[in-house]
Every structure is written in structure tokens, then in C-alpha cells.
GUKOLBA-599670 format. One record per residue: residue number from 1; residue in three letters; chain; z negated, y negated, x of N, C-alpha, C in turn. Coordinates in steps of 0.001 Angstrom, whole numbers, plus 500000, padded with zeros to 6 digits. Example, Ala and Ser with C-alpha at 12.3 -4.5 7.8 and 13.67 -1.06 7.14 Angstrom:
ZAMAR  seq  type  mol     n_Z     n_Y     n_X    ca_Z    ca_Y    ca_X     c_Z     c_Y     c_X
ZAMAR    1   Ala    A  492200  505690  513190  492200  504500  512300  492200  503300  513200
ZAMAR    2   Ser    A  492920  502250  512850  492860  501060  513670  492130  499970  512900
end
This chain:
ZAMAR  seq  type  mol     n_Z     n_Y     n_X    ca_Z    ca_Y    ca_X     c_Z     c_Y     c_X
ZAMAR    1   Unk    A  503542  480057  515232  503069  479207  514152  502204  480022  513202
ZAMAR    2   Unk    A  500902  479518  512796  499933  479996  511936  500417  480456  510417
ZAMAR    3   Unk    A  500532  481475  510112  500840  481855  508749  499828  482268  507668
ZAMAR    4   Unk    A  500485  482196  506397  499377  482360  505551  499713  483690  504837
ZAMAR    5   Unk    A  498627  484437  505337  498964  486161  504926  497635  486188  503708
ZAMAR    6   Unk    A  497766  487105  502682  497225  487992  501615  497310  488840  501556
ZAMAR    7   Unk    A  495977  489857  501863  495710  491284  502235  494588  491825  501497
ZAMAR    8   Unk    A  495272  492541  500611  494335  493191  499348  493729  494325  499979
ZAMAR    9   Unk    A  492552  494712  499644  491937  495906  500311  491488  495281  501538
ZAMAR   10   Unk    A  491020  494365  501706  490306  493857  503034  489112  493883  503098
ZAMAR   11   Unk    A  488478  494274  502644  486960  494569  502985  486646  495886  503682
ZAMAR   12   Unk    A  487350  496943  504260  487208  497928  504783  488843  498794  505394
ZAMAR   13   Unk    A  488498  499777  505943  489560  500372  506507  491321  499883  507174
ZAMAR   14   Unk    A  492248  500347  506702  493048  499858  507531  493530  498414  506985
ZAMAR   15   Unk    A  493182  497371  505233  493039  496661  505145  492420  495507  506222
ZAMAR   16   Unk    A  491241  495951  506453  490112  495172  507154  490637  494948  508485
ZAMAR   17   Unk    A  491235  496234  509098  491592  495916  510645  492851  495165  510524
ZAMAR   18   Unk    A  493960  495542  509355  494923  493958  509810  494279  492835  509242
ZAMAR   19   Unk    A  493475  492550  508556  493101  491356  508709  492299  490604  509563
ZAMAR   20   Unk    A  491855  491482  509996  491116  491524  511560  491939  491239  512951
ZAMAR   21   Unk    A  493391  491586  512647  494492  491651  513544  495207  489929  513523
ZAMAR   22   Unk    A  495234  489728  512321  495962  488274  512159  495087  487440  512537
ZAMAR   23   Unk    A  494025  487779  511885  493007  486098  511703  493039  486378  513040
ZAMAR   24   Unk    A  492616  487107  514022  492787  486770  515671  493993  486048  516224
ZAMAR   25   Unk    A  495357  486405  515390  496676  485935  516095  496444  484400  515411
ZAMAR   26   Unk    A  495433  483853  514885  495710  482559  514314  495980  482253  513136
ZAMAR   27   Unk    A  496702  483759  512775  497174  483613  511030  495720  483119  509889
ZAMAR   28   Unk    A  495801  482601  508936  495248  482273  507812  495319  483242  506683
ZAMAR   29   Unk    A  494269  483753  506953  494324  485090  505839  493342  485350  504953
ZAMAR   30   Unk    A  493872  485527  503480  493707  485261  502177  493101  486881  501693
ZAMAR   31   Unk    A  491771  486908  502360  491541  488313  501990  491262  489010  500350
ZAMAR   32   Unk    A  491341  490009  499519  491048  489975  498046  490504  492065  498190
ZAMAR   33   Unk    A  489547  492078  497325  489181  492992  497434  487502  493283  495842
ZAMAR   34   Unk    A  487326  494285  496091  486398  494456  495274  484752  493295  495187
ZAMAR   35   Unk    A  484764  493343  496381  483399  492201  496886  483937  492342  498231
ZAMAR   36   Unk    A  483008  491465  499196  483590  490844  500501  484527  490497  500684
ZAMAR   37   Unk    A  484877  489635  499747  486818  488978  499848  486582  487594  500081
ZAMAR   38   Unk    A  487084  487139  500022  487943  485491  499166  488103  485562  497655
ZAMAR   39   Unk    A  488940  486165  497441  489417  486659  496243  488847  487946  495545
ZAMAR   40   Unk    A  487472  488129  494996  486881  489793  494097  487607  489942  493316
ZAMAR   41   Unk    A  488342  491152  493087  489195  491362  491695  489131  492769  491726
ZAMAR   42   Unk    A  489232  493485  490437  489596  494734  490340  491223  494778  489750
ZAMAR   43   Unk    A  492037  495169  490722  493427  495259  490631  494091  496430  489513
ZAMAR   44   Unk    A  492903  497521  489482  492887  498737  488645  493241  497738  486973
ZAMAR   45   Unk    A  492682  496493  486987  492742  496063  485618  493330  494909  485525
ZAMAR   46   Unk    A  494581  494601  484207  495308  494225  484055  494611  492592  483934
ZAMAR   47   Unk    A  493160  492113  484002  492377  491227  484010  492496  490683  485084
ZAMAR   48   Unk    A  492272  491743  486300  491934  491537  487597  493287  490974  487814
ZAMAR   49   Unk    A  494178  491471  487776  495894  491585  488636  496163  490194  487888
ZAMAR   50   Unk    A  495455  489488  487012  496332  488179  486868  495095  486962  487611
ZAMAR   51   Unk    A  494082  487340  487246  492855  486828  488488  493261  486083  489725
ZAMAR   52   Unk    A  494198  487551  490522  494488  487735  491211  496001  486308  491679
ZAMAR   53   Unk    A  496929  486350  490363  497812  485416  490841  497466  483983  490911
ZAMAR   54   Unk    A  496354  483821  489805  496098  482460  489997  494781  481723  490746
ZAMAR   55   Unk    A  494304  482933  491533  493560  482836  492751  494667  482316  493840
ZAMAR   56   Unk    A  495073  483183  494028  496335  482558  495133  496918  481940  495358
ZAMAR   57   Unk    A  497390  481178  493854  497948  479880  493570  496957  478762  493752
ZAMAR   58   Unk    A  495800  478751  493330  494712  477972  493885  494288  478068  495283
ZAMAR   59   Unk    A  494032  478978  495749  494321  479053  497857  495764  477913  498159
ZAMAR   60   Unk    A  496300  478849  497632  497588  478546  498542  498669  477951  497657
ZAMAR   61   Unk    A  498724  476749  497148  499555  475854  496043  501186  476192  496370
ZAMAR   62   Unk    A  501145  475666  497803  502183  475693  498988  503009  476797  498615
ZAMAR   63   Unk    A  502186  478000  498752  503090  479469  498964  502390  480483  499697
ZAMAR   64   Unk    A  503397  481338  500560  502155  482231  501467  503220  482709  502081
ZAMAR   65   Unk    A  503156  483170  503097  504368  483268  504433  504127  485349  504484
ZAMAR   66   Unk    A  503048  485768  503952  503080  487518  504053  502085  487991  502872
ZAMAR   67   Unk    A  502944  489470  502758  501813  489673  501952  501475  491523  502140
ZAMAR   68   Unk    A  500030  491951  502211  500016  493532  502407  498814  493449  501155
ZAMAR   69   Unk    A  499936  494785  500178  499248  495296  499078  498760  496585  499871
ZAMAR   70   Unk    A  497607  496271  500173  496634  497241  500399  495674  498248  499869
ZAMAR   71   Unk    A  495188  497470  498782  494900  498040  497897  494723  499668  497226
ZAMAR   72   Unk    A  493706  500455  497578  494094  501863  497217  492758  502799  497003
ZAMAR   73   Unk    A  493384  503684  496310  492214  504547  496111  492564  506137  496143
ZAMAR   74   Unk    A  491527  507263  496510  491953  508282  496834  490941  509203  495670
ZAMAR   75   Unk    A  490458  508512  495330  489166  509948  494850  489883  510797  493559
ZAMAR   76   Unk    A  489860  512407  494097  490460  513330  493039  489160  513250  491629
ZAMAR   77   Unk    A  488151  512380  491932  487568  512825  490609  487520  511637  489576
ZAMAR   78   Unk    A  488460  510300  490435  489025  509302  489418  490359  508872  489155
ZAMAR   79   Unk    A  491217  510206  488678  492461  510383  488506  493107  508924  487724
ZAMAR   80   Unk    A  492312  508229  486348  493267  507415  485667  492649  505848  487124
ZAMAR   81   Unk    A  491741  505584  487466  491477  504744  488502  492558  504759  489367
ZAMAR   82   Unk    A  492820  506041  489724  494151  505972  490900  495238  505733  490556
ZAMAR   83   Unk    A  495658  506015  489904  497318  505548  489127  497124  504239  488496
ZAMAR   84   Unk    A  496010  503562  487809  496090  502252  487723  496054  500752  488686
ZAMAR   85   Unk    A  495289  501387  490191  495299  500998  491426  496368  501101  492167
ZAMAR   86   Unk    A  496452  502098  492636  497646  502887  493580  498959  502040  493360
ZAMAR   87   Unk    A  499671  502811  492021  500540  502005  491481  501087  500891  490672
ZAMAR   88   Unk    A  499978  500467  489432  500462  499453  488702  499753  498349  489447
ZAMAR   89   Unk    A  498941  498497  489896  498032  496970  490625  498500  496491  492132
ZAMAR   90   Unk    A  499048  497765  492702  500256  497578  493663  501271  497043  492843
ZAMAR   91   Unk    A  502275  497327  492762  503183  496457  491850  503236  495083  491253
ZAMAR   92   Unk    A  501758  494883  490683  501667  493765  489670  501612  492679  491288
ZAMAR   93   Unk    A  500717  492957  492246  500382  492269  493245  501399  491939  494013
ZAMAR   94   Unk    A  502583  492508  493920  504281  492238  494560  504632  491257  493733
ZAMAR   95   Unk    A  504829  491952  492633  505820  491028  492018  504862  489789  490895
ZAMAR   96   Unk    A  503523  489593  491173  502822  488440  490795  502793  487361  491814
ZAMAR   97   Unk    A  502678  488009  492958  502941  486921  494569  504026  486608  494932
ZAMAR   98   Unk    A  505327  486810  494227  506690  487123  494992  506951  485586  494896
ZAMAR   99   Unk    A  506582  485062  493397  506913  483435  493519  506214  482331  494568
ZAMAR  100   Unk    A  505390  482870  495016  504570  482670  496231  505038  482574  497773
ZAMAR  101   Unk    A  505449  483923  497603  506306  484323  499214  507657  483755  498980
ZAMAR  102   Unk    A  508540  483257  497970  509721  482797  497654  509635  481240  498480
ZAMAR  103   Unk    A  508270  480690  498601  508092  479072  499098  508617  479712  500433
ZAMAR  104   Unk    A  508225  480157  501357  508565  480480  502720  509509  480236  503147
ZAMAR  105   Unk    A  509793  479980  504602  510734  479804  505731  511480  481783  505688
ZAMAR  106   Unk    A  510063  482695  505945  510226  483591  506698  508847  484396  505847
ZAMAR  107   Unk    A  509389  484859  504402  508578  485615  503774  508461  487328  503888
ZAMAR  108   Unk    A  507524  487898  504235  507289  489278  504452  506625  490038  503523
ZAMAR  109   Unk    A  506889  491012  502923  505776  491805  501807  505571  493480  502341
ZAMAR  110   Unk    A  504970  493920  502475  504063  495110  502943  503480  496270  502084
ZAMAR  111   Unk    A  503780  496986  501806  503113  497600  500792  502283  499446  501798
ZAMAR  112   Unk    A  500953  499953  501353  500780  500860  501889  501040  502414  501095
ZAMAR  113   Unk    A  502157  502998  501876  502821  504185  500735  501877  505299  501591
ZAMAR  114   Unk    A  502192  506482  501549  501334  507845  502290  502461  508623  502121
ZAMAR  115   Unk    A  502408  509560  503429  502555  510773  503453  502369  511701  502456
ZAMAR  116   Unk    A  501276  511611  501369  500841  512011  500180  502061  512310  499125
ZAMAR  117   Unk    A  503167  511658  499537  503779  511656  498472  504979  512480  499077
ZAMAR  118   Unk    A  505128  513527  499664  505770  514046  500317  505416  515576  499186
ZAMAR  119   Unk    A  503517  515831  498851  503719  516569  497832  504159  516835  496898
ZAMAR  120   Unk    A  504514  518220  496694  505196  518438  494585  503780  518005  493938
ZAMAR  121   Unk    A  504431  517408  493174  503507  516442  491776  504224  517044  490565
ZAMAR  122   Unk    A  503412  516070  489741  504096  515958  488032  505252  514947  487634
ZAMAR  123   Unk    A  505993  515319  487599  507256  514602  487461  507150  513388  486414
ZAMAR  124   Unk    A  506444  513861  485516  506327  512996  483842  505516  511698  484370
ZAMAR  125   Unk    A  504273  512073  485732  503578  510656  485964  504474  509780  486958
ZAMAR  126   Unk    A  505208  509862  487662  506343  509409  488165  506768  509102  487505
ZAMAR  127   Unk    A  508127  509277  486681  508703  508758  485730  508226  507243  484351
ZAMAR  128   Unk    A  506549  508029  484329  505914  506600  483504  505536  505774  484126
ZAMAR  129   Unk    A  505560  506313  485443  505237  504830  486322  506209  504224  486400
ZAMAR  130   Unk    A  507768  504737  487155  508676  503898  486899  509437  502797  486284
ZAMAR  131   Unk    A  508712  503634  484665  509039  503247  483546  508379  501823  483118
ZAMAR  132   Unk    A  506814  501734  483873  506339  500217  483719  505104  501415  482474
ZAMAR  133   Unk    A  505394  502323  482043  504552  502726  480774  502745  503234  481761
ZAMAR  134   Unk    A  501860  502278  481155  500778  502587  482264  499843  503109  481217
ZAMAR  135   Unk    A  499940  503222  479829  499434  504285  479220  499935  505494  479201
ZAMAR  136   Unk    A  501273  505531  478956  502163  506973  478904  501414  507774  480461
ZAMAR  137   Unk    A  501664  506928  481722  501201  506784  483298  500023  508049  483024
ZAMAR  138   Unk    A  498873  507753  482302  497698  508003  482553  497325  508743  481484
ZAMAR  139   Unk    A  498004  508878  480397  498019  509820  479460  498567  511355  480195
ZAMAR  140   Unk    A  499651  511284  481031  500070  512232  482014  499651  513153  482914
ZAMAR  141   Unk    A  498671  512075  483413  497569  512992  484517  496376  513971  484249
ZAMAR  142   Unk    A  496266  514086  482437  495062  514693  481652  495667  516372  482128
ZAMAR  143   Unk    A  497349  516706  482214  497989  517746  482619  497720  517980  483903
ZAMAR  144   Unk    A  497291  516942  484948  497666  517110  486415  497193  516395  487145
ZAMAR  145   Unk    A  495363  516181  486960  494432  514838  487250  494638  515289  488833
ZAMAR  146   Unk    A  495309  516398  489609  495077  516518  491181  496000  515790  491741
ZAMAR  147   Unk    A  497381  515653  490749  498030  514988  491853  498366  513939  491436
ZAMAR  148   Unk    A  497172  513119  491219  497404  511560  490721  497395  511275  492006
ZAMAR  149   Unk    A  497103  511482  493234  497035  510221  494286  498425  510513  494859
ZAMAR  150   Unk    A  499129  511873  495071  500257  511664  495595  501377  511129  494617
ZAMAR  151   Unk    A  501206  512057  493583  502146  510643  492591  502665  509730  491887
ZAMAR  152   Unk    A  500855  508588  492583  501220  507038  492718  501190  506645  493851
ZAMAR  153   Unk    A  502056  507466  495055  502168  507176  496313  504055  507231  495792
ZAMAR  154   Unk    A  504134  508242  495691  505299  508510  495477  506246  507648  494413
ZAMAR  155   Unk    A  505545  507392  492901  506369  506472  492171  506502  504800  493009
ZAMAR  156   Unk    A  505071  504799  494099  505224  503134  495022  506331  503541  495819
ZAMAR  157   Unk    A  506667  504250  496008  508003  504252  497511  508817  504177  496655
ZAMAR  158   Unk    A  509366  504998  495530  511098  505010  494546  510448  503696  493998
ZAMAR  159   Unk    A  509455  502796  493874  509397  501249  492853  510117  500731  494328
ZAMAR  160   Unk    A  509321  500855  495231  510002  500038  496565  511042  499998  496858
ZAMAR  161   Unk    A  511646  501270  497050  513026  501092  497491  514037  500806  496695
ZAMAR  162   Unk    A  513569  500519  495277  514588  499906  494860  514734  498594  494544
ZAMAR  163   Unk    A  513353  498002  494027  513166  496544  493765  513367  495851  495646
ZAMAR  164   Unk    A  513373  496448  496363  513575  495467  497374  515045  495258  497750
ZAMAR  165   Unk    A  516076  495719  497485  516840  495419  497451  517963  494376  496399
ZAMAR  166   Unk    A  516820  494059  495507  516857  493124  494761  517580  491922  494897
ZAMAR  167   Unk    A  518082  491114  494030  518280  489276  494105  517121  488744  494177
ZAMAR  168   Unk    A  516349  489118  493676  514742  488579  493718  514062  488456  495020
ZAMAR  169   Unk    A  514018  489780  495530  513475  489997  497001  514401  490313  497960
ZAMAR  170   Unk    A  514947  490700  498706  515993  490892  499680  516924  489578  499620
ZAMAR  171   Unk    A  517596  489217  498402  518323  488265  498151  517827  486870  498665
ZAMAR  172   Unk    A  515913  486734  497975  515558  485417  498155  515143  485377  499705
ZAMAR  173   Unk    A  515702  486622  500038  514860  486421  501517  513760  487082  501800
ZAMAR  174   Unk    A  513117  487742  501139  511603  488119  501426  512008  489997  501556
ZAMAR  175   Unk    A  511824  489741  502373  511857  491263  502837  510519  491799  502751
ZAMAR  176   Unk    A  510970  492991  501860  509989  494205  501417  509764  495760  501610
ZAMAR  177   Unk    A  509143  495945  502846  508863  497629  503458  507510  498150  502959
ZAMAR  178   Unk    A  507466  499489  503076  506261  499601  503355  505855  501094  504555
ZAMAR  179   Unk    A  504651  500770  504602  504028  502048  505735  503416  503086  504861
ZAMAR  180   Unk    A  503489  504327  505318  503146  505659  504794  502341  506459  505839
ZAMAR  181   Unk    A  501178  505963  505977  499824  506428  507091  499853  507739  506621
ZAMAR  182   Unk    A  499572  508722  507694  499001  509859  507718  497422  510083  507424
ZAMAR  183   Unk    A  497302  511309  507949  495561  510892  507559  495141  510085  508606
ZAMAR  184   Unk    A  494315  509128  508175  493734  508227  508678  491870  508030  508578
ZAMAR  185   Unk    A  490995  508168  510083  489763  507787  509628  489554  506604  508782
ZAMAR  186   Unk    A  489064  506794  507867  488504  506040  506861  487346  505990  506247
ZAMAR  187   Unk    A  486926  505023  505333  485833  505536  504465  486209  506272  503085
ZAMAR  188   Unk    A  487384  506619  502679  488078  507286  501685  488000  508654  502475
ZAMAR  189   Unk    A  488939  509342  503521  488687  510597  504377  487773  510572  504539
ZAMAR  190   Unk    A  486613  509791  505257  485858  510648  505902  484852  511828  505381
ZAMAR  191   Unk    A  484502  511881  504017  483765  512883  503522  484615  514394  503633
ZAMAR  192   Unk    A  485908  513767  503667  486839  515299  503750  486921  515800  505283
ZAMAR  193   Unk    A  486914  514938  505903  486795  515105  507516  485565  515604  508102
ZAMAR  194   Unk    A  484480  515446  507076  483147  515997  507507  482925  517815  506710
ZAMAR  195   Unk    A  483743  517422  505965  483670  519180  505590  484601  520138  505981
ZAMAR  196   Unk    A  484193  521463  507091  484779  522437  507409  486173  522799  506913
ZAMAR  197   Unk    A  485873  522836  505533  487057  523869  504416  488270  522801  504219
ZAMAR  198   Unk    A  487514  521515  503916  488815  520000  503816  489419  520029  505261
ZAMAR  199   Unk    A  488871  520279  506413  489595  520057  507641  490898  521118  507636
ZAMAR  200   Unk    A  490496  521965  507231  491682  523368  507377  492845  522857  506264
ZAMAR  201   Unk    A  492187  522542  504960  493324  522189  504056  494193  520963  504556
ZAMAR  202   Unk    A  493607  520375  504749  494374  518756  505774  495367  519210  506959
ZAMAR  203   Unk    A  494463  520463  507901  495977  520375  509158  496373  521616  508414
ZAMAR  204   Unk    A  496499  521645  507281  497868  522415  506357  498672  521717  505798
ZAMAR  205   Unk    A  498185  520842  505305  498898  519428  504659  499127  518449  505424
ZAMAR  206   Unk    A  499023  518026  506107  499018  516963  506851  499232  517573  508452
ZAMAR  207   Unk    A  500156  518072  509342  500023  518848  510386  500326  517665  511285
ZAMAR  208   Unk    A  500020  517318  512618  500027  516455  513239  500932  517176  514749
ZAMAR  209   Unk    A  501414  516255  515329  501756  517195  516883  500681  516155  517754
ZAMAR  210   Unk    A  499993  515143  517649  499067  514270  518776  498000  514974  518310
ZAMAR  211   Unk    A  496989  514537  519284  495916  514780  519457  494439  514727  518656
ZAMAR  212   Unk    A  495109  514154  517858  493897  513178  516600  494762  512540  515292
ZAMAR  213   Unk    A  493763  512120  514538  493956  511404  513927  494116  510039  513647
ZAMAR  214   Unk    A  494575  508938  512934  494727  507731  513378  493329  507219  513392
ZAMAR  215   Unk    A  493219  505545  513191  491737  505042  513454  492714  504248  512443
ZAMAR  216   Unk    A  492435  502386  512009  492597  501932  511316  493237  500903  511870
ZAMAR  217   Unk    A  492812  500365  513278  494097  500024  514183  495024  500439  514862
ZAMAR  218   Unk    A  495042  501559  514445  496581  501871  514649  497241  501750  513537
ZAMAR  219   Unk    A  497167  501747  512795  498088  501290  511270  498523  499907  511486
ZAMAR  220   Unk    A  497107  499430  511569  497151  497752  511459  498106  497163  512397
ZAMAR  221   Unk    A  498179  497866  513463  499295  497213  514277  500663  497177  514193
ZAMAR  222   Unk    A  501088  497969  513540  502643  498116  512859  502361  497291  511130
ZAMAR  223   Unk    A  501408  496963  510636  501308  495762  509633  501415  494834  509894
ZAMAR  224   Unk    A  500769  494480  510979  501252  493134  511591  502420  492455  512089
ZAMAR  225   Unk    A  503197  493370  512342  504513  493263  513446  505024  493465  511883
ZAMAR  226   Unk    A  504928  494188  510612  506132  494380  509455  505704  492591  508800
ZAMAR  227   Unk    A  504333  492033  508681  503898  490556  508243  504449  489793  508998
ZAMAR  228   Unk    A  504892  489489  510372  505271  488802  511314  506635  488808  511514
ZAMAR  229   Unk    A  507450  489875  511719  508521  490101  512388  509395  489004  511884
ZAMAR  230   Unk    A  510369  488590  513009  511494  487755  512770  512719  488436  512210
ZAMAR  231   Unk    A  512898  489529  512367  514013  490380  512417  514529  490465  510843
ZAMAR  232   Unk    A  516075  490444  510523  515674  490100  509044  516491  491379  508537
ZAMAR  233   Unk    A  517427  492084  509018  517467  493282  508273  516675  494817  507737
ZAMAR  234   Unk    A  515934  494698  508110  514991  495884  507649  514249  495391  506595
ZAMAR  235   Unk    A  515304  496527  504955  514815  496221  503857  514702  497572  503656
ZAMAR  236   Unk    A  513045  497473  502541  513137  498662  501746  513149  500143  502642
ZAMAR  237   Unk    A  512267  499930  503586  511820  501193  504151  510405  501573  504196
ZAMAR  238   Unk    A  510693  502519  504285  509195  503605  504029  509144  504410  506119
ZAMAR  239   Unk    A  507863  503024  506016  508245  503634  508037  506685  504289  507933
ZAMAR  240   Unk    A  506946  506012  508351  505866  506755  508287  505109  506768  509596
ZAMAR  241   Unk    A  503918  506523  509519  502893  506218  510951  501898  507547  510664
ZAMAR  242   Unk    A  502548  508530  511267  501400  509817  510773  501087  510729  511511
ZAMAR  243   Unk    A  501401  510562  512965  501269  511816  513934  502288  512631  514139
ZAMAR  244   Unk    A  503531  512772  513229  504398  513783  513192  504683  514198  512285
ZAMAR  245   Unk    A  503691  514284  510766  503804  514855  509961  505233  514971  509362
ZAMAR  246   Unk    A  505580  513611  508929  506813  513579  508495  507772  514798  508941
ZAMAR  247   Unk    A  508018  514480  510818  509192  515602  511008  508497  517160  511469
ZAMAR  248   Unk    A  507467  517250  511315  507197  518560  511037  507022  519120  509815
ZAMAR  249   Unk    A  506897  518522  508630  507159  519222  507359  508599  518562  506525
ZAMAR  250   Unk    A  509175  518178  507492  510300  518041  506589  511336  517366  507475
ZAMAR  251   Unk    A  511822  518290  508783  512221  518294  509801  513979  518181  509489
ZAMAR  252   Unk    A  514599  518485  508494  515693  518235  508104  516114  516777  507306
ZAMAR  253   Unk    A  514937  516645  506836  515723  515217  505999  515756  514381  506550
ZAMAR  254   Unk    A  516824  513367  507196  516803  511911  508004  517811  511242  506803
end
């Protein structure tokens, strides 16, 4: 049966290929993104992220059967952009759609976490993210503008794993995971993938045991199956799609 999925970040990369993945399976999909959407919004702004709910409510009155906050940004030279994207516009996009995915038979929510967050960060921008404080958030990173992208990877997995176990979400039914891609070709990587010195720092950070790196359907295909699946206990996981990385840098923790 045809479902109605919302997939932020669909105008490119591993956004684009699951939406590329559903609308083939038949699904009805509610793409939102900077331009080339359905829905243009900048999620980075607290303008955009409400745009955003009552776009959807106008699509889709009904409800919406999935949802992948896709949505993301990597660039080290727009540190407060990334923590207002990454994490609060992720977030706002969960829990602004949740009354949405609550209409459903068989509601799914998706969120995209990284490997990224496996790095030591600044503890203080974690914590203000947690906290909901998205000035304190970004006042934080003026100490530590490098590791804004891993930790608003990292405050999205501890927001995840705990709000999904929720009365809200788990309770109402709507089961909430997310995926933590390795490096992945992209149009975010690829300038780092084209330079010599970024390749060496990457298989230091990012060490792989396959052969390559992902493409954007390979992500997309474990998004689809987390938007789709019938299966109803798997809440609140962080399922890492990265080559290995996971159990080669951190081969003890299960």
C-alpha cells in the first residue's frame, strides 16, 4: 500500500536517492529542501521549521505514514549554520511532524545521525543542545567552531534515544531510529575526497574494512526498509551503515 513519506534534504545526496527509492516503490513523497522541493524552507531558521509544519499540514491534512529528517550540513567554515540545522531543525522537524505521523496505521520516523559523533567534542555544545538552549548552543561553538558537526551529530543520537522511547513516540506507536552513515560520496565530501591531505585524515577518522566508500544508495536502502518496515520493536536505535568504522574504532562497546 502507497504511503505518504516526508524527506527533508531531498534535493541531493543520500536524501535524493531515498526519495528516489520510494517514489519508485509507489510511495507518495513529500520532498522539502532548500530549492528543488515541494516544500523550500530553511530548517537552520526557526521561520523555516514552522513553514515547514504547516506545509505538511496543507500536503497532507490526513497525516503522513514516514518521515526522514534528512536534513544536514557539514561545512567547518559554517559552524553556527551547523548546529542550527544538524540539530535544532532536526528536532523541530520530529517533533513538529509527530502530530502528523500520530494519524497513521503504521507510523515511521528516521532521523540521519553520523559516525561523526563518535568524536571528542565540546561537552558545553551538547549539553545546550540537549537543553533546547539554541543560543547558549551557538554561543558555545565560538570555543570550538571544529567540532560543531560532530557535536550536533552527537547531541541528535542522546535527543533520539531518549525522546523515542517516549509516550509520545514509541507509546503512540511511531517508532523512531536513526542511521549513522559513514563517509559517504556526496556533494558535502566530495571536495574532501578530492584533496590528497583530507583523504589521509578521513581513513584516520573514518577507517573502513570494504573496499570503498558508500554512494548514496546504499544508505537509501536501509531508509527505506527503517520508512517501511512492519516490524514494530526496534525503538531508538542508532544503526551505523559505515564500512566498519564503528567496530574498528570502537571494537569493545556493544
Amino acid at each position: 500500500m502507497a504511503r505518504t513519506i516526508v524527506i527533508t534534504g531531498s534535493a541531493s545526496g543520500i536524501g535524493r536517492a531515498t526519495a528516489e527509492r520510494c517514489a519508485a516503490s509507489g510511495d507518495r513523497v513529500i520532498g522539502v529542501d532548500l530549492r528543488d522541493a515541494d516544500i523550500e524552507v530553511d530548517l537552520g531558521a526557526a521561520a523555516g521549521r514552522a513553514k515547514l509544519v504547516e506545509e505538511v499540514t496543507r500536503l497532507a491534512p490526513d497525516g503522513i505514514d514516514g518521515l526522514l529528517a534528512g536534513a544536514g550540513l557539514g561545512r567547518p567554515d559554517m559552524p553556527r549554520e551547523v548546529i542550527a540545522l544538524n540539530y535544532f531543525g532536526t528536532v523541530a522537524t520530529l517533533e513538529g511532524l509527530r502530530p502528523l505521523l500520530a494519524k497513521s496505521s503504521r507510523p515511521r520516523a528516521v532521523a540521519i545521525s553520523s559516525t561523526a559523533g563518535f568524536m571528542p567534542g565540546n561537552p558545553a555544545i551538547v549539553a545546550a543542545c540537549l537543553s533546547g538552549d539554541e543560543d547558549a548552543a551557538i554561543a558555545a561553538i565560538t570555543a570550538a567552531p571544529a567540532s560543531a558537526y560532530p557535536d550536533s551529530k552527537r547531541a541528535l543520537s542522546m535527543w533520539l534515544r531518549r525522546a523515542a522511547v517516549r509516550p509520545e513516540w514509541a507509546g503512540s506507536g511511531i517508532l523512531l531510529n536513526a542511521v549513522g552513515p559513514g563517509v559517504t560520496r556526496t556533494a558535502m565530501t566530495a571536495p574532501l575526497l578530492g584533496e590528497p591531505q583530507w583523504v589521509e585524515v578521513i581513513k584516520q577518522t573514518n577507517p573502513v574494512a570494504v573496499k570503498d566508500y558508500a554512494e548514496p544508495g546504499d544508505i537509501a536502502e536501509l531508509l527505506q526498509y527503517l520508512l517501511s518496515f512492519e516490524n514494530t520493536y526496534t525503538v531508538g536505535q542508532i544503526i551505523y551503515i559505515d564500512g566498519g568504522s564503528d567496530p574498528i574504532l570502537r571494537p569493545t562497546d556493544i
